[in-house]
Backbone of each chain as nested JSON, in Angstrom:
{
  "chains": [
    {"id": "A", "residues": [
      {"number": 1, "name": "UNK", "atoms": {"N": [191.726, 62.964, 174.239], "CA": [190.272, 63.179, 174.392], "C": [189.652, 63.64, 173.065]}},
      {"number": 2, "name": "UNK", "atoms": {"N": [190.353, 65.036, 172.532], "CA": [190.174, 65.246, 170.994], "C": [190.389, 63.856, 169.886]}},
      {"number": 3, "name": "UNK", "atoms": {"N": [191.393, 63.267, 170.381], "CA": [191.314, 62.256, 169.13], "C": [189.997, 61.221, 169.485]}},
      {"number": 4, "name": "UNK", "atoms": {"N": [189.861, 60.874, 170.572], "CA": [188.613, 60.182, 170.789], "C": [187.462, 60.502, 170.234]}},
      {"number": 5, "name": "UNK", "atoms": {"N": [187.5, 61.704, 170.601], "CA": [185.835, 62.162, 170.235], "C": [185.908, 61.804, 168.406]}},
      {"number": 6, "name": "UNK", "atoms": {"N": [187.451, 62.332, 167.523], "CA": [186.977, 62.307, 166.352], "C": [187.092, 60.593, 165.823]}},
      {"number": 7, "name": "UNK", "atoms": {"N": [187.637, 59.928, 166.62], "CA": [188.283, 58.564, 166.191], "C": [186.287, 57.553, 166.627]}},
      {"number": 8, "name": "UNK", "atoms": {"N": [185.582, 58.391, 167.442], "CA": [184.251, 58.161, 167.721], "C": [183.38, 58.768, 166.682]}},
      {"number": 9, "name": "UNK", "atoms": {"N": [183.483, 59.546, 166.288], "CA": [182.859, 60.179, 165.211], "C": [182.868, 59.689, 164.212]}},
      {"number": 10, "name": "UNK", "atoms": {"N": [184.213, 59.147, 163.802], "CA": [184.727, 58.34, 162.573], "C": [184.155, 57.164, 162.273]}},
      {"number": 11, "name": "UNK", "atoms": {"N": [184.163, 56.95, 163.336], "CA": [183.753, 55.39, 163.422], "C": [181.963, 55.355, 163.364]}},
      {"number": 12, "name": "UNK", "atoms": {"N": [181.615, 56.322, 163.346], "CA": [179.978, 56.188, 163.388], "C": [179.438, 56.913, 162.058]}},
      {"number": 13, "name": "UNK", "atoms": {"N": [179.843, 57.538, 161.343], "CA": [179.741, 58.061, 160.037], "C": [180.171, 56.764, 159.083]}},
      {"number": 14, "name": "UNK", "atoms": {"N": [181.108, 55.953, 159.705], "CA": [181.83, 54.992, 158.906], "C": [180.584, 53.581, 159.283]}},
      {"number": 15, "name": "UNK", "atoms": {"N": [180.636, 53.605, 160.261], "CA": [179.423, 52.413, 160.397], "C": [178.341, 52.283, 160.088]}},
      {"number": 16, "name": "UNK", "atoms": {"N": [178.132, 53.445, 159.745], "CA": [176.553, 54.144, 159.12], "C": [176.257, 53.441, 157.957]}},
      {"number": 17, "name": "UNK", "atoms": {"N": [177.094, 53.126, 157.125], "CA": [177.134, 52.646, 155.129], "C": [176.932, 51.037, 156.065]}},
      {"number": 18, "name": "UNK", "atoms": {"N": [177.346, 50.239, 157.256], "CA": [177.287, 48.923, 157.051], "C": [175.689, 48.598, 156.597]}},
      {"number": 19, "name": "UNK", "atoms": {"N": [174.715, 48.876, 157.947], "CA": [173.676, 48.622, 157.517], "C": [172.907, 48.244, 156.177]}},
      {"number": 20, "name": "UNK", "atoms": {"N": [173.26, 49.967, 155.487], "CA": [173.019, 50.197, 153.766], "C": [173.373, 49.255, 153.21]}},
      {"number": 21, "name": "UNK", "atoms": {"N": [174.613, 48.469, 153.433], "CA": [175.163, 47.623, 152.481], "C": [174.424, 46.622, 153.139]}},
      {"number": 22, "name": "UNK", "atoms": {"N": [174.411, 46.394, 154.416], "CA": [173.7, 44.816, 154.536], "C": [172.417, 44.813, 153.96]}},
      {"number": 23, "name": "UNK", "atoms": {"N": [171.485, 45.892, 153.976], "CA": [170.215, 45.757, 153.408], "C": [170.168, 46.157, 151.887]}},
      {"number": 24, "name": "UNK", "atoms": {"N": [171.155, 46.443, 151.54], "CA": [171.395, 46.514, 149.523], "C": [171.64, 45.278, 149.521]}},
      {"number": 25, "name": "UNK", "atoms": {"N": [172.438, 44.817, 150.283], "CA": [172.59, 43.049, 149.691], "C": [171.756, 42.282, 149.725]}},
      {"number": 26, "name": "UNK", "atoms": {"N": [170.718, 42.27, 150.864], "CA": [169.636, 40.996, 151.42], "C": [168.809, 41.667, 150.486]}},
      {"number": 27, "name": "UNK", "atoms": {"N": [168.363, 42.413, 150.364], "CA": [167.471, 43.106, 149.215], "C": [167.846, 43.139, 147.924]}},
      {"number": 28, "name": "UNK", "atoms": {"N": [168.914, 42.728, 147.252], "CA": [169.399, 42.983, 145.92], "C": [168.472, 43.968, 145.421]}},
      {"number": 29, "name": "UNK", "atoms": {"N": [167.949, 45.084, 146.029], "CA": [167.144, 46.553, 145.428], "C": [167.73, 47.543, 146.042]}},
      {"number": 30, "name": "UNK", "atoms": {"N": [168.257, 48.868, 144.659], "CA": [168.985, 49.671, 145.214], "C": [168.349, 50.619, 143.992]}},
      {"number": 31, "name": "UNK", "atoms": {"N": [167.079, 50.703, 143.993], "CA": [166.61, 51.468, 142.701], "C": [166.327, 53.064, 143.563]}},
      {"number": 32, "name": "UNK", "atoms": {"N": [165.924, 52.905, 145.043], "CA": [166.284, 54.801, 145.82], "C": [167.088, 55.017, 146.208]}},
      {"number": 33, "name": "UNK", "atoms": {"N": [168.515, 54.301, 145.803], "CA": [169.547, 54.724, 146.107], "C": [169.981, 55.387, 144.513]}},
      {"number": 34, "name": "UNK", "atoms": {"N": [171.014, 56.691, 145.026], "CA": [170.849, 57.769, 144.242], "C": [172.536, 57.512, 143.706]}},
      {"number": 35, "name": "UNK", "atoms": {"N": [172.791, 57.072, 142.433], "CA": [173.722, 56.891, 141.94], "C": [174.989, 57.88, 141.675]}},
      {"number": 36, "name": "UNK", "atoms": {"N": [174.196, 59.288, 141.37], "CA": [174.777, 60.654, 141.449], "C": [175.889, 60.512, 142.586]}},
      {"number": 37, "name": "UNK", "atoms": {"N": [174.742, 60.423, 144.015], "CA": [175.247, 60.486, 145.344], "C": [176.583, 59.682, 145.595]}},
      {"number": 38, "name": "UNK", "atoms": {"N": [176.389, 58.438, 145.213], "CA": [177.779, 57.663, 145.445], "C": [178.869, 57.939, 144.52]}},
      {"number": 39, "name": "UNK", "atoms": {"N": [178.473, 58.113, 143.105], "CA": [179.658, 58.564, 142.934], "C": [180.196, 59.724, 143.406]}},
      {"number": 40, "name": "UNK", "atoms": {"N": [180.061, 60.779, 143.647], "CA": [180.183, 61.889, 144.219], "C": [180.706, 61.405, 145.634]}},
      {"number": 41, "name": "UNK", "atoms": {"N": [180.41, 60.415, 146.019], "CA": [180.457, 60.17, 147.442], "C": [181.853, 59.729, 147.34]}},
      {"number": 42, "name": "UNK", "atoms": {"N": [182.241, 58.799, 146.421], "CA": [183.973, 58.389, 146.609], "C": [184.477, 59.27, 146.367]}},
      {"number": 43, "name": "UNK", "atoms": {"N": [184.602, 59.672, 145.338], "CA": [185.439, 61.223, 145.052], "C": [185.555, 61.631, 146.176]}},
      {"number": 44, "name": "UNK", "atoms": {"N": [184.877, 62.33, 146.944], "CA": [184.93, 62.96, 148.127], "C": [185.781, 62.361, 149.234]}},
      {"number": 45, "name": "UNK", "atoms": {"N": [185.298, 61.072, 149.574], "CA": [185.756, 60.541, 150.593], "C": [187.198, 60.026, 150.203]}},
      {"number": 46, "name": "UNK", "atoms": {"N": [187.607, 60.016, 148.699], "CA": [189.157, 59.639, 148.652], "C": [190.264, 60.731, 148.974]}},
      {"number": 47, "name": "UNK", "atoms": {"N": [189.246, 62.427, 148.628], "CA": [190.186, 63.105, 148.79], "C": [190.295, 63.339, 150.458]}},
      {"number": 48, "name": "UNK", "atoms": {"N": [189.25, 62.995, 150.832], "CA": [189.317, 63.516, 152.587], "C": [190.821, 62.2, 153.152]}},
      {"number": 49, "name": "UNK", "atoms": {"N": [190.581, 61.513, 152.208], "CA": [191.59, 60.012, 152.394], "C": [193.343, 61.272, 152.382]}},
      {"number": 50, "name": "UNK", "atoms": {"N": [193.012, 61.436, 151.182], "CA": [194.415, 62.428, 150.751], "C": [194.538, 63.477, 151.854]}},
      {"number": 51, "name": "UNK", "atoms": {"N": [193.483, 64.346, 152.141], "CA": [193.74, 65.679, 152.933], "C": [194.198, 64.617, 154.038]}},
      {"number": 52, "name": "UNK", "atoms": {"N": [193.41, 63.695, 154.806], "CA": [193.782, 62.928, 156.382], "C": [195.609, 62.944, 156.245]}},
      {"number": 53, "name": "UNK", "atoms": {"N": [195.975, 62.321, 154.82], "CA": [197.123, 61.979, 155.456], "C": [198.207, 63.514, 155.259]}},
      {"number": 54, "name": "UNK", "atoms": {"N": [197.81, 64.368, 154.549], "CA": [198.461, 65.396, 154.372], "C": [198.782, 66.171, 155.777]}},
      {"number": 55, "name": "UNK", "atoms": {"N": [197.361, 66.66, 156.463], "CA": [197.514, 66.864, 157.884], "C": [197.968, 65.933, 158.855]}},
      {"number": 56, "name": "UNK", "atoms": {"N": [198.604, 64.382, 158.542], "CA": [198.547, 63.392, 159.377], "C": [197.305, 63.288, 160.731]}},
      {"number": 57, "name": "UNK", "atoms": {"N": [196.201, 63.539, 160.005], "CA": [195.197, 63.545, 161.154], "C": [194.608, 61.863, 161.411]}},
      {"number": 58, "name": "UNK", "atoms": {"N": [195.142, 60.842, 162.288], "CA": [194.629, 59.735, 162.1], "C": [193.567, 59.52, 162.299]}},
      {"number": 59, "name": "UNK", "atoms": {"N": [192.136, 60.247, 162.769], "CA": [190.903, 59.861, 162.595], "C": [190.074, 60.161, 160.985]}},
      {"number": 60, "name": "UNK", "atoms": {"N": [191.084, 61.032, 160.675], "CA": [190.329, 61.262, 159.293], "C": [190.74, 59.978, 158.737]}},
      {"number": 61, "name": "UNK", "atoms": {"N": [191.889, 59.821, 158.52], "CA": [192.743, 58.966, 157.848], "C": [191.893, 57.505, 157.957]}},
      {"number": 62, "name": "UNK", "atoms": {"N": [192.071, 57.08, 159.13], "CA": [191.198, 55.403, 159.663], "C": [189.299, 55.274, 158.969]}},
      {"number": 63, "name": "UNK", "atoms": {"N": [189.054, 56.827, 159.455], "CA": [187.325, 56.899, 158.951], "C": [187.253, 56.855, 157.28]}},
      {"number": 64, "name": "UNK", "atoms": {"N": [188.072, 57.381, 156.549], "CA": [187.538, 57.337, 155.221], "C": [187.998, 56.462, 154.634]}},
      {"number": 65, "name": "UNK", "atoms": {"N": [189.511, 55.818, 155.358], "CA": [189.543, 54.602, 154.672], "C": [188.555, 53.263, 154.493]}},
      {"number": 66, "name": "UNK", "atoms": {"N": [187.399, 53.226, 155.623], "CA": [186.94, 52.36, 156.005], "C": [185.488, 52.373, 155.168]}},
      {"number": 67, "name": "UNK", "atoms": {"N": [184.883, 53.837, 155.23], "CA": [183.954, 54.778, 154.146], "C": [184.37, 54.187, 152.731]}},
      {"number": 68, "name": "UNK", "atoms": {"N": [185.407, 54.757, 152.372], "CA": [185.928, 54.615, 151.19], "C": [185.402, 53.337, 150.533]}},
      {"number": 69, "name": "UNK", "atoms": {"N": [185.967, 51.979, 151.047], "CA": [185.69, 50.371, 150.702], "C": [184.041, 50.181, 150.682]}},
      {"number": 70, "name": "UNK", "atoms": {"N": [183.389, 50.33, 151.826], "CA": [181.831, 50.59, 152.129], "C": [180.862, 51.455, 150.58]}},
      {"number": 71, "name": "UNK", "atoms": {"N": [181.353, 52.529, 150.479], "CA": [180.896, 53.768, 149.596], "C": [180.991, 52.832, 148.325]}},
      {"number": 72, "name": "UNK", "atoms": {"N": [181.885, 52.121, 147.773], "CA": [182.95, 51.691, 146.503], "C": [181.603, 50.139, 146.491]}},
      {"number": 73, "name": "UNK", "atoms": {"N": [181.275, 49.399, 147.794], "CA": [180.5, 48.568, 147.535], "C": [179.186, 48.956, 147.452]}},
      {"number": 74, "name": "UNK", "atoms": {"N": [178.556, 50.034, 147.753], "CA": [177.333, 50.712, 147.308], "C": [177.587, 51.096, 146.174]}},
      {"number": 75, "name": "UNK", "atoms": {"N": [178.084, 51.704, 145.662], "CA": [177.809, 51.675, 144.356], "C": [178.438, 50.715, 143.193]}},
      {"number": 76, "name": "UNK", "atoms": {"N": [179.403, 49.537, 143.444], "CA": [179.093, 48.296, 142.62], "C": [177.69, 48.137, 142.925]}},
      {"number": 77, "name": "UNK", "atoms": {"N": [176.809, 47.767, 144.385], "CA": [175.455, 47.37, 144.045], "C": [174.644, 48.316, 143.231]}},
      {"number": 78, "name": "UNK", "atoms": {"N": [174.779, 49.278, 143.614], "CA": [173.866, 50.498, 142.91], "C": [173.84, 49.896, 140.702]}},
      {"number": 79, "name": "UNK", "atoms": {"N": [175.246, 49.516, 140.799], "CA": [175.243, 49.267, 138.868], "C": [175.013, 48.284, 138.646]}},
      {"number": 80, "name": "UNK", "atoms": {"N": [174.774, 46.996, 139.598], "CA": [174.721, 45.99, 139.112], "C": [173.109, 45.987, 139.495]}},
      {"number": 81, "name": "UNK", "atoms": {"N": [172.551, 46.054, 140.483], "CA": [171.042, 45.363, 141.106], "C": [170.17, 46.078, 140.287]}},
      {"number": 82, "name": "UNK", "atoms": {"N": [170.857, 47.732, 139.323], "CA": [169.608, 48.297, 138.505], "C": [170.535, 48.852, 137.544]}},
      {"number": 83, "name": "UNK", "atoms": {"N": [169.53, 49.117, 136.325], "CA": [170.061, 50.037, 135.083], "C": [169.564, 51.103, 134.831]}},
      {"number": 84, "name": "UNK", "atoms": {"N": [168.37, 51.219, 135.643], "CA": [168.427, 52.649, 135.429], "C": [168.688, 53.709, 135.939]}},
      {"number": 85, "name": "UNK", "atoms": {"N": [169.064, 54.776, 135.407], "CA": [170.091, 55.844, 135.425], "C": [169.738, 56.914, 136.966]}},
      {"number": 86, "name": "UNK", "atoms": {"N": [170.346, 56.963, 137.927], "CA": [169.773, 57.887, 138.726], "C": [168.941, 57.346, 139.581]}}
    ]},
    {"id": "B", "residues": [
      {"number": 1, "name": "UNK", "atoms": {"N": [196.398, 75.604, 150.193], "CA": [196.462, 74.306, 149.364], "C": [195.789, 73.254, 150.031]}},
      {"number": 2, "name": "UNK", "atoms": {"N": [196.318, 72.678, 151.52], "CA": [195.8, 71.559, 151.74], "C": [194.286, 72.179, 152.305]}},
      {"number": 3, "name": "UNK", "atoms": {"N": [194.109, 73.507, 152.561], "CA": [193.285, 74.01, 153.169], "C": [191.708, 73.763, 152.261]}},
      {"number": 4, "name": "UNK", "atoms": {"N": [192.572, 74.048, 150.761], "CA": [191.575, 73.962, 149.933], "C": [191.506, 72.587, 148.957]}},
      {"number": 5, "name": "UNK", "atoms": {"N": [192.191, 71.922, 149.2], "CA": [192.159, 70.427, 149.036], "C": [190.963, 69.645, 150.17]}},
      {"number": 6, "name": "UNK", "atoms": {"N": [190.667, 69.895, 151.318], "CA": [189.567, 69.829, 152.383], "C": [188.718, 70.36, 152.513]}},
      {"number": 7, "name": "UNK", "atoms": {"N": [188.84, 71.739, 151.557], "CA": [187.564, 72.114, 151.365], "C": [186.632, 71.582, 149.838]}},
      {"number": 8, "name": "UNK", "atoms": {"N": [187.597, 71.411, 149.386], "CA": [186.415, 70.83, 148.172], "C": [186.054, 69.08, 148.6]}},
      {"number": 9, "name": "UNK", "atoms": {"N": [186.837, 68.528, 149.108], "CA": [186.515, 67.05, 149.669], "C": [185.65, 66.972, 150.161]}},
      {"number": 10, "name": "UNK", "atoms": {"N": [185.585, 68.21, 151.466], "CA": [184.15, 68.505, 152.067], "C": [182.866, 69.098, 151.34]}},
      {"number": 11, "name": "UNK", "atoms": {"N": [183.179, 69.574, 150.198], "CA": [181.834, 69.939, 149.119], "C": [181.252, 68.689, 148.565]}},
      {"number": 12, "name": "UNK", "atoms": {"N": [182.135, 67.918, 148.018], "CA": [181.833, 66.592, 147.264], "C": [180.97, 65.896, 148.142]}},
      {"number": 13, "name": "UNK", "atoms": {"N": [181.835, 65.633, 149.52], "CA": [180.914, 64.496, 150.24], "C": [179.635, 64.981, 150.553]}},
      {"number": 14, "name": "UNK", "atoms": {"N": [179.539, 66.361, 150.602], "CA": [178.365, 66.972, 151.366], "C": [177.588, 67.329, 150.085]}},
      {"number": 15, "name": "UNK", "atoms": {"N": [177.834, 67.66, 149.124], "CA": [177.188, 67.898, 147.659], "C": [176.457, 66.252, 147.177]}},
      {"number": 16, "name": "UNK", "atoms": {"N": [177.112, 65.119, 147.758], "CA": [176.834, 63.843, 147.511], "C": [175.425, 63.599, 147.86]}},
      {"number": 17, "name": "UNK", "atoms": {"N": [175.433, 64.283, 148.963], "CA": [174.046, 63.928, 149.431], "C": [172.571, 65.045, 148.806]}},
      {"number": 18, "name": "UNK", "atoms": {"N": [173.029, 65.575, 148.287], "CA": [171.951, 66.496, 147.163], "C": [171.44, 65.496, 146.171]}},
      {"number": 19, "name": "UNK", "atoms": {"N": [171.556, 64.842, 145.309], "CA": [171.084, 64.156, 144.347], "C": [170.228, 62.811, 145.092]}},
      {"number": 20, "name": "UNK", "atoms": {"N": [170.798, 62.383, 146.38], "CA": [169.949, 61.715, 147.074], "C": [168.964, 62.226, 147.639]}},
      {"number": 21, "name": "UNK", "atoms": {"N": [168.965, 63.206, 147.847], "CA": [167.496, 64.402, 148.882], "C": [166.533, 64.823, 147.468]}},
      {"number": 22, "name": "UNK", "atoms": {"N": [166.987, 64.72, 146.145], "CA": [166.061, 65.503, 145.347], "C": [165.674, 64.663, 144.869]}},
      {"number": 23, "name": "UNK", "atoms": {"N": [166.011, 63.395, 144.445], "CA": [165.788, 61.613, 144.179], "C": [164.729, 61.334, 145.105]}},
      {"number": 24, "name": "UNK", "atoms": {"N": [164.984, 61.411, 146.668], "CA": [164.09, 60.824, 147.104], "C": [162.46, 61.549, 147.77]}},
      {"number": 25, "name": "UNK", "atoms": {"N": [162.667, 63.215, 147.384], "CA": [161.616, 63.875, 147.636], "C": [160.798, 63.65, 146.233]}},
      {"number": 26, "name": "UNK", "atoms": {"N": [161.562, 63.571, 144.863], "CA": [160.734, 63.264, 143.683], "C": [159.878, 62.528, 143.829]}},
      {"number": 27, "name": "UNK", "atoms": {"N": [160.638, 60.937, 144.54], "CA": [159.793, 59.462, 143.83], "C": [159.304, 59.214, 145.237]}},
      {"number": 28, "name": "UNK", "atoms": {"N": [159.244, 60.191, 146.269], "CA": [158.8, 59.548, 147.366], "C": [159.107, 58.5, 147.958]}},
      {"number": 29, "name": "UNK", "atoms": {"N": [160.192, 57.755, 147.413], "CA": [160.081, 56.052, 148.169], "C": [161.465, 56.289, 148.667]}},
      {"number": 30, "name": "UNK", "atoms": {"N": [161.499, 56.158, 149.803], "CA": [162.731, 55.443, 150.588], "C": [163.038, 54.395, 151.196]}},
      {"number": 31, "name": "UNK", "atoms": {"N": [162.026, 53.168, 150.397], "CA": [162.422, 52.01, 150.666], "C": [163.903, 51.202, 151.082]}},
      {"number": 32, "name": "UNK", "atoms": {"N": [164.297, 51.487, 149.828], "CA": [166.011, 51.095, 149.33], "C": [167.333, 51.659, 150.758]}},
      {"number": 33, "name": "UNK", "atoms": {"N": [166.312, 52.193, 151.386], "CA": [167.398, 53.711, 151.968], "C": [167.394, 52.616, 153.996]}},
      {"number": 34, "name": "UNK", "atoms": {"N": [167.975, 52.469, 154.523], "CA": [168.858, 51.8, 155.602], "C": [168.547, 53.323, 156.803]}},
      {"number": 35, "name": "UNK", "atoms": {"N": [167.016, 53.047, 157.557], "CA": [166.847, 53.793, 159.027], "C": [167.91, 53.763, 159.402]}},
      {"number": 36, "name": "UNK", "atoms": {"N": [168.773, 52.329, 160.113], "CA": [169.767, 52.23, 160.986], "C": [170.946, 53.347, 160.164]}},
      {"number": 37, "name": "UNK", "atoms": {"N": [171.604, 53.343, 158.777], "CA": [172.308, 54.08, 158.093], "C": [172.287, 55.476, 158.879]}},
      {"number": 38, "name": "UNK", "atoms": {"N": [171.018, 56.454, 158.404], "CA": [170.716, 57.412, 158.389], "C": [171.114, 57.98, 159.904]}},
      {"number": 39, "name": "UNK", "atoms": {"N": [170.535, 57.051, 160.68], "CA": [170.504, 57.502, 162.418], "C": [172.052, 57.375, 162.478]}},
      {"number": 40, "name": "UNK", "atoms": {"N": [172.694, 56.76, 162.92], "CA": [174.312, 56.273, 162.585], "C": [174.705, 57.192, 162.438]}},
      {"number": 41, "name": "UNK", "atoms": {"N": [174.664, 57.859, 161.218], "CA": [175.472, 59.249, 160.24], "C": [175.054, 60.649, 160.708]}},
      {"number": 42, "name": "UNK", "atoms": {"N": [173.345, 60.619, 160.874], "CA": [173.328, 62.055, 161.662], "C": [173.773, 62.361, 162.979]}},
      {"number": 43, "name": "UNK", "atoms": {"N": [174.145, 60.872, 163.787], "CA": [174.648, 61.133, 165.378], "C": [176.402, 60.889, 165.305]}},
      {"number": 44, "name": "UNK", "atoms": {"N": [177.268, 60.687, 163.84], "CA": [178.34, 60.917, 163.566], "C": [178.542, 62.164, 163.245]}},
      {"number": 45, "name": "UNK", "atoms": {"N": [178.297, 62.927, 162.442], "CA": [178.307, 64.166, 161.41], "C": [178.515, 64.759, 162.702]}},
      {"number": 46, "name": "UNK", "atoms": {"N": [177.274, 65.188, 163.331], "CA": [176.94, 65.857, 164.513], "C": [178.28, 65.915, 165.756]}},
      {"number": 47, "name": "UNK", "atoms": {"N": [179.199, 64.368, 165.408], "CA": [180.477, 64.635, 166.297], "C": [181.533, 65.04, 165.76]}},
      {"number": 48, "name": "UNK", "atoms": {"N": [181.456, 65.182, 164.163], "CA": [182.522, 65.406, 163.474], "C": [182.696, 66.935, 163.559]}},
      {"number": 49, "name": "UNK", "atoms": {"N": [181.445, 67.457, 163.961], "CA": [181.304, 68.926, 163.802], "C": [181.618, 69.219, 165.007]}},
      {"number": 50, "name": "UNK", "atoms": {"N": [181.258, 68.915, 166.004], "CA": [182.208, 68.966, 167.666], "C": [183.375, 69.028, 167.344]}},
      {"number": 51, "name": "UNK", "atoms": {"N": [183.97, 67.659, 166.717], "CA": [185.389, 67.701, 166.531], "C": [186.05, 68.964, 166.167]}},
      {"number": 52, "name": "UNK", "atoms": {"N": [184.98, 69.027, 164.729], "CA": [185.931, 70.393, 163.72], "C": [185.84, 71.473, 164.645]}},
      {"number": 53, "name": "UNK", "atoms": {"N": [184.951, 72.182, 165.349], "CA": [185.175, 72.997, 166.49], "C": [186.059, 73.141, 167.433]}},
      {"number": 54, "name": "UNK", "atoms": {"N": [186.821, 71.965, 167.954], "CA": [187.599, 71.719, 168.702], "C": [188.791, 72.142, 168.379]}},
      {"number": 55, "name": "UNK", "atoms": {"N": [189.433, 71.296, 166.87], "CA": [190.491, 71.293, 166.273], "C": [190.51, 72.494, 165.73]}},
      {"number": 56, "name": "UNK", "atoms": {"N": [189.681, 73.651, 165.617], "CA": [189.594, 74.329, 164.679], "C": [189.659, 74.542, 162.932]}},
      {"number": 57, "name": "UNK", "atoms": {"N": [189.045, 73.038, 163.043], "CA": [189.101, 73.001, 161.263], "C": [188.491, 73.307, 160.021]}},
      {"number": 58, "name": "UNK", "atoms": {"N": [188.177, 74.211, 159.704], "CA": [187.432, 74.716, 158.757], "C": [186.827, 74.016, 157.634]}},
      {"number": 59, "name": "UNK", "atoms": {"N": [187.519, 73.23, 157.002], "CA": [186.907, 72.305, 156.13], "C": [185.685, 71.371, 157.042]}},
      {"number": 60, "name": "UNK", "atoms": {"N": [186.675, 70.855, 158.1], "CA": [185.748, 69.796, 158.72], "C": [183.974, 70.6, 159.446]}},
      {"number": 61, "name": "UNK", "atoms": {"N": [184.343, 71.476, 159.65], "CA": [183.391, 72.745, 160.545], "C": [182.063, 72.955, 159.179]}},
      {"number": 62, "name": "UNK", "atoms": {"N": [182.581, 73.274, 158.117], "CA": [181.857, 73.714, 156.722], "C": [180.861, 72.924, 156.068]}},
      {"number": 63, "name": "UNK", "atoms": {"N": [181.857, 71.767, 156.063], "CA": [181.16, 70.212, 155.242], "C": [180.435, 69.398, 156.147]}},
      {"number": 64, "name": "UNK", "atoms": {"N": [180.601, 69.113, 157.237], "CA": [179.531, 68.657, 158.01], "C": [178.621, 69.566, 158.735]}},
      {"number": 65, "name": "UNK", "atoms": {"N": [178.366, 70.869, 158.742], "CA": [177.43, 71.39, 158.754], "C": [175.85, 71.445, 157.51]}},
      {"number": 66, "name": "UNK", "atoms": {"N": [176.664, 71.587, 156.521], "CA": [175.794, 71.094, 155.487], "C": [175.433, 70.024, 155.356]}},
      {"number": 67, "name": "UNK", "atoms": {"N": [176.545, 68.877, 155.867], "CA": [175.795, 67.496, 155.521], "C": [174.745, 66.89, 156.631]}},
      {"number": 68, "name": "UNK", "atoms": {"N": [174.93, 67.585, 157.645], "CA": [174.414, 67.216, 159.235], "C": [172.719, 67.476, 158.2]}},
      {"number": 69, "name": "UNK", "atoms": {"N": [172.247, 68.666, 157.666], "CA": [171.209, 69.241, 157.558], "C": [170.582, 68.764, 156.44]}},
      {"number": 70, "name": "UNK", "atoms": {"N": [171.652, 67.635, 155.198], "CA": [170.905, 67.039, 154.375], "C": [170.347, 66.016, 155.028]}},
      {"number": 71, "name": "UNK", "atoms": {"N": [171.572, 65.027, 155.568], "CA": [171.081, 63.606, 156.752], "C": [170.282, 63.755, 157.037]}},
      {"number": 72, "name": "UNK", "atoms": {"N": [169.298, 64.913, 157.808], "CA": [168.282, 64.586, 158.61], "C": [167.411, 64.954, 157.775]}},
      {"number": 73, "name": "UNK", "atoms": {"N": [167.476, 65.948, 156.523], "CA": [165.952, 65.998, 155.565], "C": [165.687, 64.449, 155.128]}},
      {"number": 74, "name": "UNK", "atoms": {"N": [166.655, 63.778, 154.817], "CA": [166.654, 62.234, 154.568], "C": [166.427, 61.138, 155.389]}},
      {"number": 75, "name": "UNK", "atoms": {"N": [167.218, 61.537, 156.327], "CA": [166.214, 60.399, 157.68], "C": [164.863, 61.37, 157.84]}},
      {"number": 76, "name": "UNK", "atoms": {"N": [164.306, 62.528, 157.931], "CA": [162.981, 62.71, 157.728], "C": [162.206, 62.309, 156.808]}},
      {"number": 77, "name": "UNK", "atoms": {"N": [162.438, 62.112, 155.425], "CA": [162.09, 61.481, 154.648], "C": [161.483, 59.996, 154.51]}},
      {"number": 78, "name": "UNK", "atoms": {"N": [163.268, 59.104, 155.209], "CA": [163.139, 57.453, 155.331], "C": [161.741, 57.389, 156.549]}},
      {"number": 79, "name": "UNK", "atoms": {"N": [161.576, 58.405, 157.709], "CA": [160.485, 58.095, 158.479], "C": [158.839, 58.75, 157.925]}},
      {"number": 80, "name": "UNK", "atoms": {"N": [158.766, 59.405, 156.954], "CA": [157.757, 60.069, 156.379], "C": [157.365, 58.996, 155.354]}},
      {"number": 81, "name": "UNK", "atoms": {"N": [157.872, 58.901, 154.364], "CA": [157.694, 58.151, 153.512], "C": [157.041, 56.605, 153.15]}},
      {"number": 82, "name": "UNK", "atoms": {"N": [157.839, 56.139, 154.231], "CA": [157.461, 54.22, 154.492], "C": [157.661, 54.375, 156.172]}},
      {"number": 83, "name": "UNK", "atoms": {"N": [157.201, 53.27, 156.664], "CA": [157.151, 52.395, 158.029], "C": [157.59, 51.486, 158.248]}},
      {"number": 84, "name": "UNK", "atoms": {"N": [158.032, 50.807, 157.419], "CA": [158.872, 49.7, 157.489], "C": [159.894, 49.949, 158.29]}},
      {"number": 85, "name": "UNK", "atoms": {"N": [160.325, 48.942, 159.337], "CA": [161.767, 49.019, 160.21], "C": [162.765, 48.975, 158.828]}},
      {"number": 86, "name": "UNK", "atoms": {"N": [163.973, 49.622, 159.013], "CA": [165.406, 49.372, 157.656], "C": [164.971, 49.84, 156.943]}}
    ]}
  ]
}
């Protein structure tokens, strides 16, 4: 039931970036998206990648892997669709 | 160690979203920025923090409390800002 709720949780924090990415792509404009943020954002989400498997917690583990790829294609768009900084 | 390996993972991801909240209260526009995203992530966060309650996890309990409270200055924002559906 605990793993549900977080393996549900996971999955909706993680599904959250599809949208973003579908509308960074159909839009090739990502000039209010905050470049700071994503990078900061993988960092983060690789180590939650590391802590998941340290605790063997498999909802962490499944959610940030999935974040992780998502996060990594927001910000290729973020460097490519603009140059300027921020 | 791993305690504090999850806790800074949980600063990063949740610190991630600071440069996006001060970005987008500056320039006002949250065009670029994905309604569906935002809603998604504040009704995830919000279970991740159930979760961390459950499990008793401190990192998880810490970092999505803070991030629960940036998400929604930002989905307040994406609905203040523009009208556009996405």
């Amino acid at each position: 039931m605990t793993m549900i709720l977080g393996l549900v949780a996971g999955m909706l924090t993680t599904i959250a970036f599809i949208p973003q990415v579908v509308k960074t792509w159909k839009t090739k404009s990502a000039d209010d998206l905050s470049l700071g943020m994503y990078v900061a954002f993988c960092l983060g989400v690789s180590l939650w990648l590391i802590y998941g498997f340290i605790v063997s917690d498999l909802p962490i583990i499944a959610a940030n892997l999935v974040t992780l790829s998502l996060a990594i294609t927001l910000l290729y768009f973020k460097l490519t669709y603009n140059n300027k900084t921020r």
